[in-house]
Backbone as numpy.savetxt, mean C-alpha at the origin, in Angstrom:
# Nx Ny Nz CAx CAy CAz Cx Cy Cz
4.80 -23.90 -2.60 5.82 -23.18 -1.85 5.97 -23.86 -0.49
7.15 -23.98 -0.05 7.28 -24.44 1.25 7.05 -23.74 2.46
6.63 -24.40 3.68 6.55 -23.67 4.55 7.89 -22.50 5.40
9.12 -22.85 5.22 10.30 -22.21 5.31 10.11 -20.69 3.98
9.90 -21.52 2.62 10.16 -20.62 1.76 8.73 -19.33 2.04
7.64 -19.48 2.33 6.47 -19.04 2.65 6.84 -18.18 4.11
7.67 -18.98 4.73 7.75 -17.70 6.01 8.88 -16.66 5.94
9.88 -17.07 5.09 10.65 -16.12 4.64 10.00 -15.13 3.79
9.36 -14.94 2.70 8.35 -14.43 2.14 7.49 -13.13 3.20
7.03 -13.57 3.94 6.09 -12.79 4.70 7.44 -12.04 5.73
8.60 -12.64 6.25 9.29 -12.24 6.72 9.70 -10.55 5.99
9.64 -10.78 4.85 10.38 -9.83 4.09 9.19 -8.70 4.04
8.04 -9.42 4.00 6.92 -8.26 3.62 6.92 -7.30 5.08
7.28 -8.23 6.30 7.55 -7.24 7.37 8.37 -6.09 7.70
9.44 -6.01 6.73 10.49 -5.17 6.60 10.75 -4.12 5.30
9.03 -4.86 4.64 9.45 -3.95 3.39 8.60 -2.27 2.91
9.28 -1.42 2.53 8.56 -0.07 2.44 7.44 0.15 1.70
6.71 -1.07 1.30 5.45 -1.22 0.16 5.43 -0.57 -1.09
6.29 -1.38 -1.91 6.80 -1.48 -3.02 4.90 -2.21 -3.54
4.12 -3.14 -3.59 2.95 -3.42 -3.90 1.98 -1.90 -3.61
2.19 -1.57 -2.47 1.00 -0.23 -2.80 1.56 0.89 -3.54
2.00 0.62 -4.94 2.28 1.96 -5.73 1.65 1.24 -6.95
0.70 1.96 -7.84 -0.17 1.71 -9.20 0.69 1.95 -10.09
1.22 0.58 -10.59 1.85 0.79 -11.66 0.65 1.13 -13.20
1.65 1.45 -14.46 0.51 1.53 -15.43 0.30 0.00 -15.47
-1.19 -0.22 -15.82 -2.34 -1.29 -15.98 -2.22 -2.04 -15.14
-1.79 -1.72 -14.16 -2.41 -2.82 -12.71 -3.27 -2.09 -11.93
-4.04 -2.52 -11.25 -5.60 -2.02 -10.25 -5.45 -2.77 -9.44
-6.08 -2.47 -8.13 -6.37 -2.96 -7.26 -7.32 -3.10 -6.89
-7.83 -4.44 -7.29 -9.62 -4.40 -7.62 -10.41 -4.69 -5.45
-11.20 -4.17 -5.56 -11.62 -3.78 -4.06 -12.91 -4.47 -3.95
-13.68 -5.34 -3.53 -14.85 -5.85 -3.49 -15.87 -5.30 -2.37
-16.73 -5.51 -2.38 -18.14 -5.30 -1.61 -17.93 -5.54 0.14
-16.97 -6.96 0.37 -16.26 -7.47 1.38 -14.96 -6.10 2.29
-14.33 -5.84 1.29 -13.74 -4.93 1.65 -14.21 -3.86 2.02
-15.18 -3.33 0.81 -15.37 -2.10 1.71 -16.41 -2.16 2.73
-17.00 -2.57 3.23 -17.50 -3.21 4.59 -16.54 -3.25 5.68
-15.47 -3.82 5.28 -14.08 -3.93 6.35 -13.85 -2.42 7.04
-13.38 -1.62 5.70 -12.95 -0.47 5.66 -14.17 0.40 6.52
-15.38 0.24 6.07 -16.22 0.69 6.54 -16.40 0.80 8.19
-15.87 -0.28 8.70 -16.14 -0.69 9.79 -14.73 -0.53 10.92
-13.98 -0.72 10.08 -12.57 -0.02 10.41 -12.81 1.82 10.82
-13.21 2.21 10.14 -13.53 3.78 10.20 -15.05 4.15 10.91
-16.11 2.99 11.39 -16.75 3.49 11.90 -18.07 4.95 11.04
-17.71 4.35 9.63 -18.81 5.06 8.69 -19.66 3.96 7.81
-20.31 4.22 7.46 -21.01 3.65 6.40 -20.41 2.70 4.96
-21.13 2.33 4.37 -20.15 1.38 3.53 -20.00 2.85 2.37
-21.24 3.10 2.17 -21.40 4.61 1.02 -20.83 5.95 1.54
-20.27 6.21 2.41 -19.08 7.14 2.96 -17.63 6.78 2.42
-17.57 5.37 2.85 -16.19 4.83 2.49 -15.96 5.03 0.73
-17.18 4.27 0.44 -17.05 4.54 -0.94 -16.54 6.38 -1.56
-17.19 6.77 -0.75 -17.47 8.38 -1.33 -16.22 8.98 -0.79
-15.50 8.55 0.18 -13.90 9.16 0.58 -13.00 8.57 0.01
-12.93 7.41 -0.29 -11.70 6.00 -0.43 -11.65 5.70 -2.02
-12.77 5.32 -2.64 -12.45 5.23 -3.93 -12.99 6.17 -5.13
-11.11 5.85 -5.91 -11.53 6.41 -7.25 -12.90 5.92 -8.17
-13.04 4.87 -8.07 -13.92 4.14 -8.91 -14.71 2.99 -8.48
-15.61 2.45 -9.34 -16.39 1.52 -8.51 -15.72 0.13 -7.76
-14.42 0.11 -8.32 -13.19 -0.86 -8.01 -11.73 -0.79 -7.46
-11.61 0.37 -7.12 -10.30 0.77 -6.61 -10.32 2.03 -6.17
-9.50 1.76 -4.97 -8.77 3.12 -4.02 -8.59 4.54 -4.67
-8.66 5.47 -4.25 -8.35 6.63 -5.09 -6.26 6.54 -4.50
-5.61 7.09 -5.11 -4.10 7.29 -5.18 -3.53 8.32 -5.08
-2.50 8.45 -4.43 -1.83 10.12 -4.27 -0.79 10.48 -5.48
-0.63 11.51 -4.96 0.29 12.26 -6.80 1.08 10.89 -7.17
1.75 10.84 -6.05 2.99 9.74 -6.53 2.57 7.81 -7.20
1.36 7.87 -6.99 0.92 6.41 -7.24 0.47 5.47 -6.27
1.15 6.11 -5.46 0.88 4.94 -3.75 -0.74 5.29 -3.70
-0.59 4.08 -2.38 -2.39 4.03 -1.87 -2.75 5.41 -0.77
-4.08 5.40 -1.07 -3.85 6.94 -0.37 -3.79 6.51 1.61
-3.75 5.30 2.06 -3.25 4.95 3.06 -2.11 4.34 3.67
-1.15 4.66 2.26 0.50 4.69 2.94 0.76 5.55 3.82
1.12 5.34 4.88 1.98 6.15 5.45 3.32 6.75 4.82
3.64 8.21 4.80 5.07 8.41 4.76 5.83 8.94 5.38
5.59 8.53 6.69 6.56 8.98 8.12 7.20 7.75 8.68
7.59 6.80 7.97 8.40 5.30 8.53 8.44 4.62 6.94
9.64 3.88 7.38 9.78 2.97 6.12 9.54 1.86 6.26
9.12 1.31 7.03 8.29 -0.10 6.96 6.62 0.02 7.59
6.16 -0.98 8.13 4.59 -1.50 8.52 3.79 0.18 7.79
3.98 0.33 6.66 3.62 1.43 6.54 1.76 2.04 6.06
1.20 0.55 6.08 -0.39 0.74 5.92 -0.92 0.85 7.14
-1.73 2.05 6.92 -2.19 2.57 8.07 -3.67 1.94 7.85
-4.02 0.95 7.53 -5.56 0.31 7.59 -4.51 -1.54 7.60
-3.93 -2.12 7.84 -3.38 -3.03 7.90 -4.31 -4.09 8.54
-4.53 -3.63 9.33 -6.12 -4.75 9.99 -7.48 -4.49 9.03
-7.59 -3.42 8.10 -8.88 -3.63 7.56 -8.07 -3.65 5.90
-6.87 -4.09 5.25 -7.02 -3.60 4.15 -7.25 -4.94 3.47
-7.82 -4.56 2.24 -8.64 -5.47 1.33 -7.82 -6.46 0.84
-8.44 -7.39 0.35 -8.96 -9.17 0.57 -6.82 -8.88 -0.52
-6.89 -8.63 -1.87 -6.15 -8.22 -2.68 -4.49 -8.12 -2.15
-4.73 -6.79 -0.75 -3.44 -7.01 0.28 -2.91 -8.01 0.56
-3.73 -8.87 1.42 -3.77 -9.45 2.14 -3.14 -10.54 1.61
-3.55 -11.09 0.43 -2.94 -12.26 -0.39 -1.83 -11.95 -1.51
-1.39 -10.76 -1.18 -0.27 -10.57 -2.34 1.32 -11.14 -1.74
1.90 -11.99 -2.19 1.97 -12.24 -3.33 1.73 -13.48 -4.08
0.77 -14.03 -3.24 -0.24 -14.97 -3.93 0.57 -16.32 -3.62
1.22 -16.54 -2.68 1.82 -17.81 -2.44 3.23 -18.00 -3.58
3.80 -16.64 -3.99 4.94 -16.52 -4.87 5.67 -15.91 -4.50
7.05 -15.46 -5.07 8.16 -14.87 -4.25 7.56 -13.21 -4.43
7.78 -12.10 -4.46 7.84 -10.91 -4.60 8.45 -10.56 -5.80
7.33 -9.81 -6.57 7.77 -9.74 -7.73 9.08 -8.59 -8.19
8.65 -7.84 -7.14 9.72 -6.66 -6.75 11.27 -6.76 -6.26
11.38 -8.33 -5.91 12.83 -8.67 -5.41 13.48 -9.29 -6.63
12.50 -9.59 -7.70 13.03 -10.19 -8.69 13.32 -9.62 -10.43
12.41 -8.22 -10.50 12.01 -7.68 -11.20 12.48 -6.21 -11.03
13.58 -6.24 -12.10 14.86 -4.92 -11.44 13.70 -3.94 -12.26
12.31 -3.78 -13.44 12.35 -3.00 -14.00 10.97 -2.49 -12.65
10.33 -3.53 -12.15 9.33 -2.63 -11.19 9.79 -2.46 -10.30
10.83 -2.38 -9.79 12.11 -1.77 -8.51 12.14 -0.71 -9.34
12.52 -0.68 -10.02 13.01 0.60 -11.19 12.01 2.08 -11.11
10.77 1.10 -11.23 9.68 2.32 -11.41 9.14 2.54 -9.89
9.07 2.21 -8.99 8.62 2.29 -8.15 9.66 2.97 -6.82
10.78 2.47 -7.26 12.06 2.94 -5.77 12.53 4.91 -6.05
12.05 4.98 -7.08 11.80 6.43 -7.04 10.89 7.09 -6.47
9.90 6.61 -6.52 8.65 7.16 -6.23 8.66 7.39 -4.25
9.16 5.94 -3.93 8.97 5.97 -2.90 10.17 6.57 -1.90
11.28 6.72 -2.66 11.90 7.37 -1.96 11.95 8.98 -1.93
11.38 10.07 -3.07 11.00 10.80 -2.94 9.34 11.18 -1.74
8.68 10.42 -1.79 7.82 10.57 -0.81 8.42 10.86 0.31
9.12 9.74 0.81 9.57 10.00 2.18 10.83 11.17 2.00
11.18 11.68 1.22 11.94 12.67 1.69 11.42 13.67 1.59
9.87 13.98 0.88 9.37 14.76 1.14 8.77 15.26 2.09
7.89 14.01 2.81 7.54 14.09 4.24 8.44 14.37 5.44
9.94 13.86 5.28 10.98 14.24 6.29 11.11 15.84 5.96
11.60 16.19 4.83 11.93 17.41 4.31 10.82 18.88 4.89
9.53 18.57 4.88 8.57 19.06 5.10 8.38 19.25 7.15
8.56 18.12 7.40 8.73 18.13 8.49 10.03 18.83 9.66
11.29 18.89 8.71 12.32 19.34 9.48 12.02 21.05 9.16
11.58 21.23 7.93 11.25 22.85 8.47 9.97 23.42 9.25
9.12 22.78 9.10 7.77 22.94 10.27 8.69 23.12 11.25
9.47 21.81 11.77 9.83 21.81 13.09 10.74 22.95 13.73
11.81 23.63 12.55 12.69 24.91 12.72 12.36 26.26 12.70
10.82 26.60 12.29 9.75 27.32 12.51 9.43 28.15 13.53
């Protein structure tokens, strides 16, 4: 990949509502020993706290109703990981020095642009009546 085509790439990941943090069926987000140390240290607990709050399993994040990571934010539509300085090795390198599989791939746009746009209108939705309260 070129360096132009590579900064456009990351350009986009800056603007995008994290279409990668939603679990599709049979993809994982495998989490290593490295990470959760990060995380660990990010939060100022133990590595076996993190474990015991953060993941479903001995390899991945636990997930909210909708599929996302349970550290999406859904009060903004972009920079929306709220561990962005500690999130795992996996993040960090997606999309692996390739275009986005999501700009190219109308059927995981498909499954995923629902999901995420109900979130956030749930969180707005939720929020405008708290606030009229």
């Amino acid at each position: 990949m070129s360096i132009k085509t590579e900064l456009a790439a990351m350009s986009y990941c800056n603007y995008c509502p994290g279409y990668c943090c939603y679990r599709l069926d049979g993809s994982v987000l495998l989490i290593d020993g490295d990470d959760i140390n990060r995380l660990a240290r990010h939060f100022s607990i133990t590595d076996g706290e993190a474990r015991k709050r953060f993941m479903e399993n001995r390899f991945t994040f636990k997930v909210k109703d909708d599929g996302s990571c349970i550290f999406q934010a859904t009060d903004r539509m972009i920079k929306r990981c709220t561990i962005h300085v500690a999130r795992p090795m996996q993040c960090r390198m997606f999309p692996y020095n390739n275009s986005c599989p999501y700009l190219e791939r109308e059927d995981l746009l498909a499954a995923i642009q629902p999901r995420l746009e109900t979130s956030l209108k749930n969180h707005w939705l939720k929020n405008s009546t708290s606030e009229s309260s």
